[in-house]
C-alpha positions as CSV (number, residue, x, y, z in Angstrom):
1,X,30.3,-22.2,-20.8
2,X,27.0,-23.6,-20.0
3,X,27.7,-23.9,-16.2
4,X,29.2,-20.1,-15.6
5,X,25.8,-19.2,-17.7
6,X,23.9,-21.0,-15.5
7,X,25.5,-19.9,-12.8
8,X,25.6,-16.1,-13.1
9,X,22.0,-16.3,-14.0
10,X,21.5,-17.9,-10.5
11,X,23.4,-14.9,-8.8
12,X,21.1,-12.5,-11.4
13,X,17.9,-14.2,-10.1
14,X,19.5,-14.1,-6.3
15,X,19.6,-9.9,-6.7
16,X,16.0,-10.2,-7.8
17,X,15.3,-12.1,-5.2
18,X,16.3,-9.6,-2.3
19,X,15.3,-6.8,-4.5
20,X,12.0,-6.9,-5.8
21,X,10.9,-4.2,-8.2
22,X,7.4,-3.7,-9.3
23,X,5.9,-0.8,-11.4
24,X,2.5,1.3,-11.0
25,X,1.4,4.9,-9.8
26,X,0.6,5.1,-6.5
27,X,-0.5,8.6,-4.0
28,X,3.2,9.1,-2.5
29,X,6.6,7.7,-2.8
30,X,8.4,6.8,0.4
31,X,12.3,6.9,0.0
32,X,13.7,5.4,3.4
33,X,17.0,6.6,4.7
34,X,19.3,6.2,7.7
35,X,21.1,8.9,9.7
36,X,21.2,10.5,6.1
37,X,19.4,10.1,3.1
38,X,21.4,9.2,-0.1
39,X,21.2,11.7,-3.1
40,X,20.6,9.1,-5.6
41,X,17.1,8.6,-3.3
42,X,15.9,11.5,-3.7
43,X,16.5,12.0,-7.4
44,X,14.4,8.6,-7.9
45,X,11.6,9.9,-5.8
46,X,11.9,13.7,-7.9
47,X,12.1,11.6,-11.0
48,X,8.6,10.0,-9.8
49,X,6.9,12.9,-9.1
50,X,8.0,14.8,-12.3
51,X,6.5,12.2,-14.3
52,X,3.3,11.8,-12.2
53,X,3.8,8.4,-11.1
54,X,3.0,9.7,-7.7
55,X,1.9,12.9,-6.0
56,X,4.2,13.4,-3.3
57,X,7.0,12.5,-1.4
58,X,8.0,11.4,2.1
59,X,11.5,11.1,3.1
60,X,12.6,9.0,5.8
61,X,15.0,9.9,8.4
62,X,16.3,8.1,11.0
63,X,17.3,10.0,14.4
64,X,19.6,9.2,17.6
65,X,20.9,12.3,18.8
66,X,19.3,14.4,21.6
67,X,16.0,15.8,21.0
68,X,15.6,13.9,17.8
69,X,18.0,14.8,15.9
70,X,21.5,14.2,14.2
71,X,24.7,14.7,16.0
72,X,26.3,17.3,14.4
73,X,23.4,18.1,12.2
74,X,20.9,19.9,13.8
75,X,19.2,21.3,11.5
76,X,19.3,18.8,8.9
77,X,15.7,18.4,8.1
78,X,15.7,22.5,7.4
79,X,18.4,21.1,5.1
80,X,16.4,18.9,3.4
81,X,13.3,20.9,2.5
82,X,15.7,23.5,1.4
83,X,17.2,21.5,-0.5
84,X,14.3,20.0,-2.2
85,X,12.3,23.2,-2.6
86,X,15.6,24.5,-5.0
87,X,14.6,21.8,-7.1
88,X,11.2,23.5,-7.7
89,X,8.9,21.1,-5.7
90,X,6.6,22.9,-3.1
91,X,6.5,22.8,0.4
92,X,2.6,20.8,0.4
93,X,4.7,18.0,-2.0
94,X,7.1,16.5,0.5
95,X,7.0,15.6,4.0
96,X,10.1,14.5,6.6
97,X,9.6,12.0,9.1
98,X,12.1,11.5,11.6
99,X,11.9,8.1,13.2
100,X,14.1,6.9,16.4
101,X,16.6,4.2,15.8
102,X,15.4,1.5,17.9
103,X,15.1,-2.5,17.6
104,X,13.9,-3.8,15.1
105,X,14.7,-0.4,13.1
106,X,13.1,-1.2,10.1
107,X,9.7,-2.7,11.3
108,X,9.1,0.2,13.9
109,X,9.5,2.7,11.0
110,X,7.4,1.3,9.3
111,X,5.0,1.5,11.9
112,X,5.7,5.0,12.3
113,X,5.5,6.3,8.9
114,X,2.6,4.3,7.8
115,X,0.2,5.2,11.0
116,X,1.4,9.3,10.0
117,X,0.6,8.5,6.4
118,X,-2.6,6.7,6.9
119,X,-4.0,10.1,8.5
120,X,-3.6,11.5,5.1
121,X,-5.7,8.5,3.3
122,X,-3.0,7.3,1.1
123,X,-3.7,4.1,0.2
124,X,-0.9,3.0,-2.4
125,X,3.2,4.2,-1.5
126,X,6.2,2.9,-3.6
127,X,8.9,2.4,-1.3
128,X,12.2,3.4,-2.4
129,X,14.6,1.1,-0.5
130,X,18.8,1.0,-0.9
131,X,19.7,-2.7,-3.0
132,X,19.5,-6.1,-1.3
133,X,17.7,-4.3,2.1
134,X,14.6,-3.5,-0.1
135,X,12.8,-7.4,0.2
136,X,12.9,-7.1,4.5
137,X,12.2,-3.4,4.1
138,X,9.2,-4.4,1.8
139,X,7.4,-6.8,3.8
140,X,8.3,-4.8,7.3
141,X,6.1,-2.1,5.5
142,X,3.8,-4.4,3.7
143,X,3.0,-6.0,7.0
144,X,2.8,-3.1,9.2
145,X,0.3,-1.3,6.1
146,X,-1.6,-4.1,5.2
147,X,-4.3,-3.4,8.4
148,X,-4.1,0.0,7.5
149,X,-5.5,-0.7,3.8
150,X,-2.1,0.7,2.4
151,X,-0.7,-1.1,-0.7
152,X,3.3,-1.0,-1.0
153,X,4.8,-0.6,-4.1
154,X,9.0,-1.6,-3.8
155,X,11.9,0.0,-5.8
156,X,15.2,-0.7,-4.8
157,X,18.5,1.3,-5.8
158,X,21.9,0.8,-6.0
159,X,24.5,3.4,-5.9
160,X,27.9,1.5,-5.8
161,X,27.3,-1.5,-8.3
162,X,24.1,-2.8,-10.0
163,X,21.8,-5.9,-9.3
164,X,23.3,-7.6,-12.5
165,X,26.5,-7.6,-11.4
166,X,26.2,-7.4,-8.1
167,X,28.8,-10.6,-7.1
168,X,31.8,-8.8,-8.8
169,X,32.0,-6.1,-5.7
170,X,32.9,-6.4,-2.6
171,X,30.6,-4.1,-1.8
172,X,27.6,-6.2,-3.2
173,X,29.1,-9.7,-1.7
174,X,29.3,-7.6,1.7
175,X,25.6,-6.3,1.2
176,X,24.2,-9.3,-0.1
177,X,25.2,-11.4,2.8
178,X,24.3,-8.9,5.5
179,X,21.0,-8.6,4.0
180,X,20.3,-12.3,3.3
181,X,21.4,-12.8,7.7
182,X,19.3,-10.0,8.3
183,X,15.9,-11.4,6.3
184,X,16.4,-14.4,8.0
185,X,16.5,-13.0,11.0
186,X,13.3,-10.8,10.6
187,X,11.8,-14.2,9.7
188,X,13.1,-16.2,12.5
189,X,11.9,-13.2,15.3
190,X,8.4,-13.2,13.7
191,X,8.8,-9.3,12.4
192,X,7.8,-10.3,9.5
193,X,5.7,-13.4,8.0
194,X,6.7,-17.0,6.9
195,X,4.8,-16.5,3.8
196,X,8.0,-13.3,3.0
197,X,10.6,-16.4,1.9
198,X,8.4,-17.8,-0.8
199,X,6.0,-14.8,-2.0
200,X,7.1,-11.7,-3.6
């Protein structure tokens, strides 16, 4: 009994590990997204801003098709702010930036977003990040901020299963390894620091 104790509080602490979570207010809330952004995103970041814990949003969204945008959605930023604005938040309260998907995809948009942001003089983001992908997208974006005086808050979610559990789905053994590979790598290239693997 002791053992499978033991050992599912090792797989707890591995979740924790590749998904950080800290609390605090900060002046925005960045909720990263790929070719689209997930629902559940977007309610966190909503949630945030109707308590206060931050002022405004940025949503994330990467594009590959011509001119910048999706294949087959066009006009899915228009979308977006629609679909936001129904939920009662004003136009001057979000922002949509598109960023291209090129190598490494996660370390140039942070570059990206934090040089637009940084115009703005936000100084302190939480960065809403999907599960185990949240530690590399966290120090990708704490690196790239960091020169830029811009503080990064992380908050991972998880849709499909939860970070307590996350070894009994295949979806969370399949995202776990992919995102374990896929920090390593980031350290290995140099994208981001040495210091990521020990320091939260």
């Amino acid at each position: 009994m002791a053992l499978i104790l033991n050992y599912q509080t090792i797989l707890i602490e591995a979740g924790r590990y590749l998904a950080p979570e800290w609390n605090g207010e900060a002046d925005i809330v960045i909720i990263e997204g790929g070719e689209l952004v997930k629902e559940k995103a977007v309610e966190v970041g909503l949630a945030f801003l109707a308590s206060n814990r931050v002022k405004g949003i940025i949503i994330v969204s990467q594009q590959n098709g011509k001119n910048g945008e999706n294949f087959g959605l066009p006009n899915y930023n228009l979308l977006m702010a629609n679909k936001l604005e129904s939920h009662g938040i004003k136009n001057s309260q979000f922002r949509i930036i598109n960023v291209p998907i090129e190598h490494p995809i996660t370390l140039i948009e942070a570059r990206i977003v934090l040089e637009k942001i940084a115009q703005d003089g936000i100084k302190r983001a939480i960065l809403v990040a999907p599960g185990f992908h949240t530690r590399r997208s966290y120090w990708a974006y704490k690196q790239e901020g960091s020169p830029l005086g811009l503080e990064i808050i992380p908050h991972p979610i998880f849709i499909k299963f939860k970070r307590n559990n996350w070894w009994q789905h295949n979806q969370g053994l399949h995202e776990f390894a992919g995102e374990s590979l896929k920090f390593f790598y980031y350290l290995l290239r140099g994208y981001i620091p040495v210091k990521s693997l020990l320091v939260t």
